[in-house]
N, C-alpha and C positions, 0 to 999 in steps of 0.2 A: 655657272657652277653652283650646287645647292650648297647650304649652308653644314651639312651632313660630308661632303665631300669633302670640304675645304678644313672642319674638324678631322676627319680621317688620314689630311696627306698631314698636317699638323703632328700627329698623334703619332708619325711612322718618321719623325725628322728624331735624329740621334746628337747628344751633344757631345764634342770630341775634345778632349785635352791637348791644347797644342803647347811643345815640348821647345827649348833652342837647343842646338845643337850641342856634340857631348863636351866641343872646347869649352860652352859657355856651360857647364854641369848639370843639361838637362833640368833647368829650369823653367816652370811653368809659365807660359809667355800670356795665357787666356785660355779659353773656350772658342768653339765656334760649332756651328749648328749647319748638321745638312742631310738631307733623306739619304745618300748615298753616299760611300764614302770620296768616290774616284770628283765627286764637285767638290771635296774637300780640299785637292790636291791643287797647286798655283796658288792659291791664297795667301795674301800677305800679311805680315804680321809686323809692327812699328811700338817698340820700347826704348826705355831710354838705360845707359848704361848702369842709370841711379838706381833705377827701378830694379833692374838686375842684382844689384850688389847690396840693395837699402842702404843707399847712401845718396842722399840730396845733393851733395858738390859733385857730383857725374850725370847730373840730368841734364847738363848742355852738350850731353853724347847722345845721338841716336841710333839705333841698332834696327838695321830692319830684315826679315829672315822669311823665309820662302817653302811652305810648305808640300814637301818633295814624296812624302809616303806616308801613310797610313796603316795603321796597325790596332784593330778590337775598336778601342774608343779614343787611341793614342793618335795624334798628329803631330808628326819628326818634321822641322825642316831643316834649312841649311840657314847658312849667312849670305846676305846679297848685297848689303852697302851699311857702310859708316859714314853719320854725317854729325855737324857742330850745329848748331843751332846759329840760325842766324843774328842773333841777340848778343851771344856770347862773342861771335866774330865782330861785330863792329863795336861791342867795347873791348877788343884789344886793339883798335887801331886809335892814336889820339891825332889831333889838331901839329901837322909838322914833321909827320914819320911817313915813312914811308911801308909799302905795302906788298912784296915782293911774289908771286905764287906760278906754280909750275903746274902744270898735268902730263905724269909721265904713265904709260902702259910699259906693265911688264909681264916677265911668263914665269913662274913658278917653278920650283925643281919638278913637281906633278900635274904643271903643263893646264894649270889656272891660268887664264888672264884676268889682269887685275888694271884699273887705272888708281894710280894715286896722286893726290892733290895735297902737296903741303905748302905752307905758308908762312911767309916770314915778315913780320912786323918789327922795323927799327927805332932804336928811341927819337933818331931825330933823321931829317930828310936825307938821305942818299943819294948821291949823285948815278947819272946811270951804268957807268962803268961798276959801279959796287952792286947795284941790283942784279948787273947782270953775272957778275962773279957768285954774288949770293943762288941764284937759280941755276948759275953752273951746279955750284956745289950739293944744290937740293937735290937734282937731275942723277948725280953723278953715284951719291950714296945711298940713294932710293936703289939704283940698277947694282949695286954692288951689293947691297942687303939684299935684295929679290933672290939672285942670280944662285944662291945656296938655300936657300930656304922652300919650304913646303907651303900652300894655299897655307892651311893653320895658324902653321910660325908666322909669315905673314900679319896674317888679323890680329894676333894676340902682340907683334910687339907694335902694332899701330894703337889697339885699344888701347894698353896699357903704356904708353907713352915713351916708350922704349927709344923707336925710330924719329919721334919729333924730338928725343933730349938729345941723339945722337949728330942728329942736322945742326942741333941748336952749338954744340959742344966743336963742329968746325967751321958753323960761317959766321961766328961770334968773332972771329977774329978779322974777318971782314971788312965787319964794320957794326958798332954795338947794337944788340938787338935786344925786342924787349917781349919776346913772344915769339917761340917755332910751334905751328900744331900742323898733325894734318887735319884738314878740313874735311875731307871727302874720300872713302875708299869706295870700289864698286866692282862688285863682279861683273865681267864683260863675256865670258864663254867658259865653260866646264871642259875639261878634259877633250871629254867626246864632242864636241862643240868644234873645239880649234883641231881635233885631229878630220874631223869633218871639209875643214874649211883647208885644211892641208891641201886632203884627197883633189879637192876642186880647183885647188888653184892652178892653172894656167902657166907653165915658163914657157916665154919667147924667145926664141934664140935669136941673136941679133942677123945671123945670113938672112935670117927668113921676113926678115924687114924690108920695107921697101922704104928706099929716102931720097927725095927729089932732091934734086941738086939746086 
């Protein structure tokens, strides 16, 4: 390819504003560059919640969001996962406590799947009947919160630490604990995803089994 060609497809690439979503106020997440808009489209995008808010004690949150449409010069995505920094998780665990974490998948009043991953750090070691009450109780409030809520409400009382102080607030009683977060949120299927996987899935009626005796 001449050097005349490789100047010319240069010269026809457009740089686009990529936006976060309107929960997170339509903030400027970067740039990204592409001849056409539709290569634009999938591309990922990784900030951290500090970076969002200008505030450095939130940079051990990570936001990563998914660009879904394009518009003029404008790049909109969505949200696709919440995560901690690995740094941040293992200094809330010390020498003597224990470590307690769950991953629960749920469905959203508007029919998001989401898995979430919270985590409970005790001040000192738990024996296993208490971790497992503790993960009962993660399990249990997670699907009780989901179960009325929208994708949205979802992310914003995860981001905003709504649903770890709510964890934190019944299995304190437990057994003392010295840290609830969630660690990990992640989109798993959209709407039209899990209504897709409905269509397909398969019931068996149990007459039409065959079972050896």
């Amino acid at each position: 390819m001449s050097e005349r060609s490789v100047s010319k497809r240069k010269q026809q690439k457009r740089w686009y504003t990529v936006q976060a979503p309107e929960q997170f106020d339509r903030e400027t997440l970067g740039k990204t560059t592409a001849d056409e808009p539709d290569k634009v489209l999938g591309r990922t995008i990784e900030t951290t919640l500090g970076e969002l808010n200008n505030d450095a004690s939130e940079n051990n949150t990570k936001l990563t969001f998914k660009i879904n449409e394009v518009a003029s010069d404008t790049a909109y995505t969505e949200f696709i996962k919440h995560e901690l920094t690995r740094d941040y998780l293992r200094s809330l665990v010390r020498r003597g406590s224990s470590k307690v974490e769950a991953f629960i998948t749920v469905l959203t009043t508007d029919d998001y799947r989401v898995q979430i991953q919270p985590v409970a750090v005790t001040t000192k070691r738990a024996d296993a009947s208490q971790e497992k009450a503790i993960r009962r109780t993660m399990i249990d409030l997670v699907e009780e919160t989901v179960k009325d809520r929208t994708f949205e409400e979802v992310i914003d009382s995860v981001v905003e630490g709504r649903l770890s102080s709510a964890i934190y607030g019944e299995a304190k009683d437990i057994y003392p604990l010295r840290r609830v977060e969630i660690q990990k949120t992640t989109l798993e299927a959209r709407p039209e995803e899990v209504a897709a996987e409905e269509e397909t899935a398969v019931d068996v009626d149990e007459d039409d089994v065959d079972v050896e005796a």
